[in-house]
PAROKOL-863295 format. One record per residue: residue in three letters; x, y, z of N, C-alpha, C, O in turn. Coordinates in Angstrom, 1 decimal, always signed. Example, Ala and Ser with C-alpha at 12.3 -4.5 7.8 and 13.67 -1.06 7.14 Angstrom:
(pt ALA; (+13.2; -5.7; +7.8); (+12.3; -4.5; +7.8); (+13.2; -3.3; +7.8); (+14.2; -3.3; +8.5))
(pt SER; (+12.8; -2.2; +7.1); (+13.7; -1.1; +7.1); (+12.9; +0.0; +7.9); (+13.4; +1.1; +8.0))
END
This chain:
(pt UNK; (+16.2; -65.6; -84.2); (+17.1; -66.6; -83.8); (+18.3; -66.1; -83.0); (+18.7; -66.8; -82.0))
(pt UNK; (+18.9; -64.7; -83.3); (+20.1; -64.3; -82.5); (+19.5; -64.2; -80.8); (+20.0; -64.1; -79.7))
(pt UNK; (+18.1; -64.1; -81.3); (+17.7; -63.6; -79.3); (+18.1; -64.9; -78.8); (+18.9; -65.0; -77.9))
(pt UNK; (+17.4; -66.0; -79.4); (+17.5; -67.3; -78.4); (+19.0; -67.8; -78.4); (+19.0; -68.7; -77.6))
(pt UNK; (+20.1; -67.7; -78.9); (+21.4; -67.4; -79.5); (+21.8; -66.7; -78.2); (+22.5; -67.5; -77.6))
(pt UNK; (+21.8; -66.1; -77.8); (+22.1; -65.4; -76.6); (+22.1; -65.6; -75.2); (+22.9; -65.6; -74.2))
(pt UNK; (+20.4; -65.7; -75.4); (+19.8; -66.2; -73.9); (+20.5; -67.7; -73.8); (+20.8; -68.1; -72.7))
(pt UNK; (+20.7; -68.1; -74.7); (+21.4; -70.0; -74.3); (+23.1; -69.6; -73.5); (+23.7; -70.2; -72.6))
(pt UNK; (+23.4; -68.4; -74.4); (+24.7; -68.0; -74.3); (+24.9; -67.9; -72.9); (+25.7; -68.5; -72.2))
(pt UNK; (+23.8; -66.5; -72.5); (+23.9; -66.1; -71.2); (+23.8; -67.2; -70.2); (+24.3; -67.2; -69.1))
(pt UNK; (+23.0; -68.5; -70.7); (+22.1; -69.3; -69.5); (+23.2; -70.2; -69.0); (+23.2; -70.7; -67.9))
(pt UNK; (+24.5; -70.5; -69.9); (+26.0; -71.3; -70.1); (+26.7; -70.6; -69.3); (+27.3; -71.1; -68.4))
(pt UNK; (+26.6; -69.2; -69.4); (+27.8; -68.8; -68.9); (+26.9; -68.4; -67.4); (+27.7; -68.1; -66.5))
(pt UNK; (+25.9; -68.4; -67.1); (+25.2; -68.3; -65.6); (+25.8; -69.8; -65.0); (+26.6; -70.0; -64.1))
(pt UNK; (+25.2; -70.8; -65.9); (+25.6; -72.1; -64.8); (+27.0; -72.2; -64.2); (+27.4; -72.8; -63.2))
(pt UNK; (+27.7; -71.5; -65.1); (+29.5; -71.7; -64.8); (+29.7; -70.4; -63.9); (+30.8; -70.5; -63.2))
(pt UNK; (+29.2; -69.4; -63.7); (+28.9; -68.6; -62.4); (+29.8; -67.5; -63.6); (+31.0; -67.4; -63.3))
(pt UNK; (+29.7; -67.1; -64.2); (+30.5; -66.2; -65.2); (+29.8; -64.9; -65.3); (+30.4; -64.0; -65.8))
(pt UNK; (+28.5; -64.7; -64.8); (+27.5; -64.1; -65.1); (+26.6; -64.2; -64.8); (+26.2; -65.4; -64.7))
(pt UNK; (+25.4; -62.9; -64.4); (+24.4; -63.3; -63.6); (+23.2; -63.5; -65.1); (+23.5; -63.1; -66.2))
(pt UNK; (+21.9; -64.4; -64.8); (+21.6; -64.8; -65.5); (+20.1; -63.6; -65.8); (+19.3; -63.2; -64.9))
(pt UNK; (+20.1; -63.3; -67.3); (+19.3; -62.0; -67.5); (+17.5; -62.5; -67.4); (+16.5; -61.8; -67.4))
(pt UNK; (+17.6; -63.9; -67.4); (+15.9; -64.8; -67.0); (+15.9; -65.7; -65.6); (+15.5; -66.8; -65.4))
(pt UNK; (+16.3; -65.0; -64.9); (+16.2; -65.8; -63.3); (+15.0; -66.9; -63.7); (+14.2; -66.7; -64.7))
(pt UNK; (+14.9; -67.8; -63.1); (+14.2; -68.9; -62.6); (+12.6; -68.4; -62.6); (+11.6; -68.5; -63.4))
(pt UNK; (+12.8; -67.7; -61.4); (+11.7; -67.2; -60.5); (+10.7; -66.9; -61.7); (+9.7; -67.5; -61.9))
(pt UNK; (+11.2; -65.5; -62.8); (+10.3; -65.1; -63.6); (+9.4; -66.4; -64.3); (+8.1; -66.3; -64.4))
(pt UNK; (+9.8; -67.2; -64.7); (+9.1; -67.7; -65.6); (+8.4; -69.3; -65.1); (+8.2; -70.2; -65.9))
(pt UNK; (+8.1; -69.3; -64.0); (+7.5; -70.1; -63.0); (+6.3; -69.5; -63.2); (+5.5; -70.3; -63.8))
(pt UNK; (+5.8; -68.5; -62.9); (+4.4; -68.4; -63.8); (+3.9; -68.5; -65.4); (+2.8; -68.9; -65.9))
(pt UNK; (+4.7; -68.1; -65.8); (+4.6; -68.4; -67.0); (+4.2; -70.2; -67.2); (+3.4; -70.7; -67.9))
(pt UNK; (+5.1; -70.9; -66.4); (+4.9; -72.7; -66.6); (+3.7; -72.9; -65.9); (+2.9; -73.7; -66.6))
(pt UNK; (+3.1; -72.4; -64.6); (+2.4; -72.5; -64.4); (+1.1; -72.1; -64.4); (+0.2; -72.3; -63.6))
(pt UNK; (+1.2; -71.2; -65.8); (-0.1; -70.5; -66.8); (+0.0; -71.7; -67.3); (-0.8; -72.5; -67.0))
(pt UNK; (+1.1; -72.3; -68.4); (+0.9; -73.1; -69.2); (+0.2; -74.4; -68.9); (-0.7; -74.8; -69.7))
(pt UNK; (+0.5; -75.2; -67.6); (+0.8; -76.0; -67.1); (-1.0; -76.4; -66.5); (-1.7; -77.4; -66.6))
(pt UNK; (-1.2; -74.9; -65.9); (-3.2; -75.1; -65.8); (-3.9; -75.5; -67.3); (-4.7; -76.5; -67.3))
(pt UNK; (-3.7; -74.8; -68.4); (-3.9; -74.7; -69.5); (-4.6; -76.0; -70.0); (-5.8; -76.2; -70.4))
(pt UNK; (-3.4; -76.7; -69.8); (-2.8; -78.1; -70.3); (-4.1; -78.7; -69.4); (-5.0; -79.2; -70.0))
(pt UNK; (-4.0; -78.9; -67.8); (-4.8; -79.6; -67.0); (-6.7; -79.4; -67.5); (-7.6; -80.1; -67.8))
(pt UNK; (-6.4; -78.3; -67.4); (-8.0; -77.6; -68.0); (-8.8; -78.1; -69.3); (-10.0; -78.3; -69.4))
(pt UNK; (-7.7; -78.3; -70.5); (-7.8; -79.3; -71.7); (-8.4; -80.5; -71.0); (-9.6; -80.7; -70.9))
(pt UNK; (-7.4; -81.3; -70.4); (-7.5; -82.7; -70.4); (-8.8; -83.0; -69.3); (-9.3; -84.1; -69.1))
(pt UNK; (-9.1; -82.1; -68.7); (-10.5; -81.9; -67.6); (-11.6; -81.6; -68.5); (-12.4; -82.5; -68.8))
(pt UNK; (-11.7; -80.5; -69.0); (-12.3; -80.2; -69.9); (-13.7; -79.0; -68.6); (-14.9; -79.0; -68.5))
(pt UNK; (-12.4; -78.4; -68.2); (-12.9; -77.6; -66.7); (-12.3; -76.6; -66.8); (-11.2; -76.5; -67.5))
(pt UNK; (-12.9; -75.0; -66.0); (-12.0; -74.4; -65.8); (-10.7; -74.9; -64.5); (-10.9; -75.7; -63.6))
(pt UNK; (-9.7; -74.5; -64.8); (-8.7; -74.6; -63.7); (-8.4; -73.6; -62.7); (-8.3; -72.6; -63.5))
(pt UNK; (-8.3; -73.0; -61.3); (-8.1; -72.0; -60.7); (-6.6; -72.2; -60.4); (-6.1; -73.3; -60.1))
(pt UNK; (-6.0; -70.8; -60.5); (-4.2; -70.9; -60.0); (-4.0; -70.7; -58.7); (-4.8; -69.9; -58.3))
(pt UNK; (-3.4; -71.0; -57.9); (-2.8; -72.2; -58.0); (-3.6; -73.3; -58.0); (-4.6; -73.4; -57.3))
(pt UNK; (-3.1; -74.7; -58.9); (-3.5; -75.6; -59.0); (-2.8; -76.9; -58.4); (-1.6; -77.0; -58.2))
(pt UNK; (-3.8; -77.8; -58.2); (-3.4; -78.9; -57.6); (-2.4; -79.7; -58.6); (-2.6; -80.2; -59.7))
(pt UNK; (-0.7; -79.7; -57.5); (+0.0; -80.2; -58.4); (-0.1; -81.5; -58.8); (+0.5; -82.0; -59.8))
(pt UNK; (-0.9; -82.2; -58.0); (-0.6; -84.0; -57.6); (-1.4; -83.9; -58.7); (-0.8; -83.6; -59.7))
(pt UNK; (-2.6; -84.1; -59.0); (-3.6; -84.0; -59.9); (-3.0; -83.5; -61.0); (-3.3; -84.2; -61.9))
(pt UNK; (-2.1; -82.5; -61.5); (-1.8; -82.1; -63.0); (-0.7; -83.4; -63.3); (-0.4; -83.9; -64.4))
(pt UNK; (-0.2; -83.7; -62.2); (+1.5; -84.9; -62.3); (+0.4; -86.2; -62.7); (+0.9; -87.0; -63.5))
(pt UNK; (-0.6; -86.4; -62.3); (-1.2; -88.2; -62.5); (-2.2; -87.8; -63.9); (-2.5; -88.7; -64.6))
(pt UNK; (-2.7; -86.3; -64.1); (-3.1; -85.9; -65.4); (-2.5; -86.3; -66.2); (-3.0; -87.0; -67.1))
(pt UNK; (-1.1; -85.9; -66.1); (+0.4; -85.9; -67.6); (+0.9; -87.4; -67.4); (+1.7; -87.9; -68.1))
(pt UNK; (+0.4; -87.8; -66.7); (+1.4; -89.5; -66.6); (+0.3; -90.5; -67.3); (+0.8; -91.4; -67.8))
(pt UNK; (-1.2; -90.3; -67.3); (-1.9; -90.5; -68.3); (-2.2; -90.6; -69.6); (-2.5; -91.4; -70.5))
(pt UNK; (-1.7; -88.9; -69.5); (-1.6; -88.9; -70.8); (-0.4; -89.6; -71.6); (-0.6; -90.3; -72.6))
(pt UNK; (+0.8; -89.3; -71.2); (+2.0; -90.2; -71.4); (+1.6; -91.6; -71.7); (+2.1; -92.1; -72.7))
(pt UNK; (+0.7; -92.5; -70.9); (+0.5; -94.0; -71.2); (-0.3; -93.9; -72.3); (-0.1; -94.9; -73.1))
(pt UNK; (-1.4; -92.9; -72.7); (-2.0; -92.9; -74.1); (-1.3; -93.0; -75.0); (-1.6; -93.9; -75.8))
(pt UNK; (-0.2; -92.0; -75.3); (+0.6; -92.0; -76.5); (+1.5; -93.3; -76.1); (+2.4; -93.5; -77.0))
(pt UNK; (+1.5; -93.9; -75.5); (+2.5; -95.0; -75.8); (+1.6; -96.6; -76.7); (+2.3; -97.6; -76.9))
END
């Protein structure tokens, strides 16, 4: 809990320019977009290749969104 405790700490005091931020952006844009095929690949029920087609993962998740409603 102290890690994420921190990182929130650091990520406050980056927006207010107090400090540079120890998770830039950039890193973990793969990481979303590991998750993000993942997710497409489930709901296809396909492999996904990276990069993936964003428009198709955006009308994937807006589907899915109208299901749970």
């Amino acid at each position: 809990m102290e890690e994420y405790i921190a990182l929130l700490t650091n990520f406050a005091a980056a927006v207010r320019g107090e400090e540079e931020s120890v998770t830039p952006g950039r890193s973990g844009i793969g990481s979303l977009a590991l998750a993000n095929a993942a997710y497409l690949s489930a709901w296809k029920g396909e492999r996904i290749a990276l990069p993936f087609d964003g428009e198709e993962y955006a009308e994937c998740l807006a589907a899915k969104i109208l299901q749970e409603k």
